[in-house]
C-alpha positions in Angstrom: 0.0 0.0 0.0 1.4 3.5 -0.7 4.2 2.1 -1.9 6.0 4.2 -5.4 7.6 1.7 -7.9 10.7 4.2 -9.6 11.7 1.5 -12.1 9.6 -0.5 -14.5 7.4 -2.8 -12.5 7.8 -6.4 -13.4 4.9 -9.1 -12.0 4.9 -11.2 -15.2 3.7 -14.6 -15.0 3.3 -14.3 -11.0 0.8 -16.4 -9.3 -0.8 -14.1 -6.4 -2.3 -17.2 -4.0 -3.5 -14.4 -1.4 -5.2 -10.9 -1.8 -2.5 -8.6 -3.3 -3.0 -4.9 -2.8 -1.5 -2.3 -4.4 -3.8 0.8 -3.0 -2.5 3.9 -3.8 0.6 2.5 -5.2 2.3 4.9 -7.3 4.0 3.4 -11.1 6.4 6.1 -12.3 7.6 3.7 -14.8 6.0 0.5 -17.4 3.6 -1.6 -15.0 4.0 -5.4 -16.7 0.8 -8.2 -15.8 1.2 -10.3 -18.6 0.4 -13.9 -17.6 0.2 -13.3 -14.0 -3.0 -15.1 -12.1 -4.6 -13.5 -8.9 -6.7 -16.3 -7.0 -8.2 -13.6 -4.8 -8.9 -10.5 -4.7 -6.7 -8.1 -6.3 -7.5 -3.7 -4.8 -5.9 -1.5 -7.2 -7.7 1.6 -5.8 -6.7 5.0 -5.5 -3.2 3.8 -7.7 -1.6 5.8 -10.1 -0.2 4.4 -13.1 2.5 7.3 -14.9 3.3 5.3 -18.1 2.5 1.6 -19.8 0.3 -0.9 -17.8 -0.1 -4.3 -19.4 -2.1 -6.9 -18.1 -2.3 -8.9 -21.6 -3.7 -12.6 -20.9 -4.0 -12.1 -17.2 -6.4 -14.4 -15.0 -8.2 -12.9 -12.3 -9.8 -15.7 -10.5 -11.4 -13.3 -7.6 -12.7 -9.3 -7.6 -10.8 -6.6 -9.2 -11.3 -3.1 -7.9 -10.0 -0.1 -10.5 -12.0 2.4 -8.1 -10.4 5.5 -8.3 -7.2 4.4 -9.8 -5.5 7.2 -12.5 -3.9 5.9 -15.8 -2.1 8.2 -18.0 -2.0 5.3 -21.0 -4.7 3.1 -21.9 -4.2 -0.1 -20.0 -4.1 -3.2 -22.2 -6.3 -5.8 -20.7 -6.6 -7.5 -24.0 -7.4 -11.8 -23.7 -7.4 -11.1 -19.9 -9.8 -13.5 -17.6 -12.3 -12.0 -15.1 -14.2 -14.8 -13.4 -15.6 -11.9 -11.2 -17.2 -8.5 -10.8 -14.7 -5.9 -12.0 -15.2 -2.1 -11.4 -14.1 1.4 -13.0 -16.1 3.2 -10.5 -14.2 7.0 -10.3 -11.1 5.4 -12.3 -9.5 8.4 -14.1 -7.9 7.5 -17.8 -6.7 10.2 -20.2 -6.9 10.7 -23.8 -3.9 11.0 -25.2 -3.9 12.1 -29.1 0.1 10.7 -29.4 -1.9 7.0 -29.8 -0.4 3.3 -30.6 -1.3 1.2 -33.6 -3.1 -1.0 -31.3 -4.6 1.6 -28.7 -8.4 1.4 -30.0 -8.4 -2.4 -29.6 -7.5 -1.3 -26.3 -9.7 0.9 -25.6 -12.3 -2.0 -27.6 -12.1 -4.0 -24.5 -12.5 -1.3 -22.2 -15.7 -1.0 -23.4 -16.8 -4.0 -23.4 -15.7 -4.8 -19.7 -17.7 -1.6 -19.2 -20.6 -2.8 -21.0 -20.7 -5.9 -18.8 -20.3 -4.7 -15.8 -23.4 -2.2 -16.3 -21.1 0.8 -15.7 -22.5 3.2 -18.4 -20.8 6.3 -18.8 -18.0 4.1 -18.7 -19.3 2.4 -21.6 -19.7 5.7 -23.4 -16.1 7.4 -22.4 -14.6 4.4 -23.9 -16.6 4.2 -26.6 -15.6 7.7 -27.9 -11.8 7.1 -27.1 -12.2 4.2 -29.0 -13.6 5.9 -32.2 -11.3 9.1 -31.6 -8.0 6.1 -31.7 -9.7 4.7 -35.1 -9.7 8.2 -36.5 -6.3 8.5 -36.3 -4.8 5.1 -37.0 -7.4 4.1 -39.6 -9.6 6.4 -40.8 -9.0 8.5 -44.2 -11.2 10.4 -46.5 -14.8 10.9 -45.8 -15.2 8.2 -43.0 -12.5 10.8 -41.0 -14.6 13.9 -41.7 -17.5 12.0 -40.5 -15.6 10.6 -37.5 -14.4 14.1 -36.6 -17.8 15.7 -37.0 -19.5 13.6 -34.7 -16.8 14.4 -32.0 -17.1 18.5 -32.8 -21.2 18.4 -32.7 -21.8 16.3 -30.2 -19.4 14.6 -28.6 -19.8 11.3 -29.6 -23.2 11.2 -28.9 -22.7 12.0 -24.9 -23.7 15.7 -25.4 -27.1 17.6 -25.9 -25.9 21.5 -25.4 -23.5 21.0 -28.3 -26.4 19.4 -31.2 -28.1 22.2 -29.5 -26.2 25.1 -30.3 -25.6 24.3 -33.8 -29.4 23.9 -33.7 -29.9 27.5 -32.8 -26.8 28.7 -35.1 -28.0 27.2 -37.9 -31.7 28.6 -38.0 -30.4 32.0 -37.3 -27.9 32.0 -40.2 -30.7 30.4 -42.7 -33.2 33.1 -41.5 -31.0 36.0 -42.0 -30.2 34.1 -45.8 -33.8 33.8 -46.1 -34.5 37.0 -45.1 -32.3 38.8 -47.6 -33.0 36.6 -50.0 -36.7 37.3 -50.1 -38.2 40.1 -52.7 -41.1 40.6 -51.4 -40.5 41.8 -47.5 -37.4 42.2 -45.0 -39.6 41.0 -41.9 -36.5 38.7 -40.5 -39.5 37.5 -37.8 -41.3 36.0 -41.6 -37.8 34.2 -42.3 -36.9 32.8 -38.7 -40.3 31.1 -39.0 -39.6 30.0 -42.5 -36.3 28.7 -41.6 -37.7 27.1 -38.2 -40.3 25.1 -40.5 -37.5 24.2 -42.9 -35.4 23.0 -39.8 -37.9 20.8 -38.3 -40.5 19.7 -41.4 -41.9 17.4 -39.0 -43.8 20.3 -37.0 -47.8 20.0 -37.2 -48.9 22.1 -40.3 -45.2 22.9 -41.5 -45.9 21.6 -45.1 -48.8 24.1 -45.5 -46.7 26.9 -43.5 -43.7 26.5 -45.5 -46.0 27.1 -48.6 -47.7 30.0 -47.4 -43.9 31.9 -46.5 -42.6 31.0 -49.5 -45.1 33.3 -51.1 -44.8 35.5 -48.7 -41.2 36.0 -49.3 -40.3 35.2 -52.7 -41.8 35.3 -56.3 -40.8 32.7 -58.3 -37.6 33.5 -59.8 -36.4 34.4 -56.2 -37.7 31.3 -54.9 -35.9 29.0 -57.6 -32.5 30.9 -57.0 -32.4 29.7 -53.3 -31.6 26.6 -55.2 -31.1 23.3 -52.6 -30.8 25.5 -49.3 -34.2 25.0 -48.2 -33.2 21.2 -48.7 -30.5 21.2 -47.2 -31.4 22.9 -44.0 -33.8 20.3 -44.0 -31.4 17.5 -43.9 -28.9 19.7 -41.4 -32.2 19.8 -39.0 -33.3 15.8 -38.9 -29.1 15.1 -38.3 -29.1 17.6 -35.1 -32.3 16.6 -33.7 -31.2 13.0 -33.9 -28.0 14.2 -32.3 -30.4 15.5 -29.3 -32.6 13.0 -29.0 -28.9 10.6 -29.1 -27.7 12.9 -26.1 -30.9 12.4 -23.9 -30.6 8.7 -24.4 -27.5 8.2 -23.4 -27.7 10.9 -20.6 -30.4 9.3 -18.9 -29.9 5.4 -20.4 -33.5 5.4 -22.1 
């Protein structure tokens, strides 16, 4: 307990036939696991890992506890064995963008011991390290726009202020494009409802609205020149309400 390993840490293929407890051990240095088996129950609360920790193919036979343990590296618990509960309860990991080729695997079975042991925001913190790894070590092209997006606009899905904002930012920029757009009137109040409607078709009456502002606003040559805006503020609308609706779900595991 307490104790601070200076020098890399080396516990590979050790069989632990008692409890072993390492709370609020500090690692300065690489932590190695590999192979080792812990027949009871192994406390690695309140520890603080500074560099690699590798517990690749280890068997934990009894209870695991993470609970407020700090990592500053993904630890790789890759083929490892849990026969019992394991927690992340208050364990701290950071994101690091310098990433290994083999980090989002990593972070893949993360996840997946989150997912198991019911620990959902877990599940979802993973989850977006995960895709964030993949971006950089995999991803090209469109798939990495995409992949990026997601993380600027929501944040993976774990936020609803930010699908929010660019809610609000986006009618407010259509309406004032509407709004000068239009040959008819310069009411901006006539193209914030225009662009509201075109931002969320799916309002009672909006078909009919939308008709009615458009000739309000625009004669038919005006009309035609918006050309696919009105479209696509459409399709910009559905994506961010999704987002939202995403948010709340996860938020409050609906």
């Amino acid at each position: 307990m307490n104790a601070v390993f200076k020098g890399k840490s080396d516990f590979q293929r050790t069989f632990f036939k008692a409890d072993a407890g390492f709370q609020g051990a500090k690692f300065e240095k690489s932590a190695l696991f590999m192979g080792a088996t812990f027949s009871k129950h192994l406390s690695l609360s309140e520890s603080a890992f500074k560099s690699d920790v590798n517990f690749l193919g280890t068997t934990f036979l009894g209870s695991i506890s993470f609970e407020g343990s700090s990592f500053e590296t993904v630890p790789d618990l890759r083929r490892s064995e849990f026969k019992k509960h394991v927690t992340f309860h208050r364990m701290s990991l950071k994101y690091k963008n310098r990433v290994h080729e083999d980090d989002a695997d990593k972070y893949r079975r993360l996840k997946e011991l989150a997912v198991t042991g019911r620990d959902h925001d877990k599940e979802q913190e993973y989850f977006a390290y995960e895709l964030k790894a993949k971006r950089t070590l995999e991803l090209t092209g469109f798939d990495y726009l995409i992949n990026l997006l997601y993380e600027i606009v929501s944040d993976y899905g774990r936020s609803i202020s930010r699908p929010f904002a660019f809610l609000v930012a986006t009618w407010s920029l259509f309406a004032i494009y509407f709004t000068a757009s239009s040959d008819k009137v310069s009411e901006v109040s006539r193209g914030m409802i225009y662009s509201l409607n075109l931002l969320i078709p799916f309002l009672p009456g909006g078909l009919k609205r939308i008709e009615r502002l458009e000739d309000e606003l625009f004669s038919q040559p005006a009309l035609m020149s918006l050309g696919a805006w009105p479209v696509i503020e459409g399709f910009l609308g559905v994506v961010l309400v999704f987002l939202i609706v995403l948010g709340l779900r996860n938020r409050f595991r609906i």
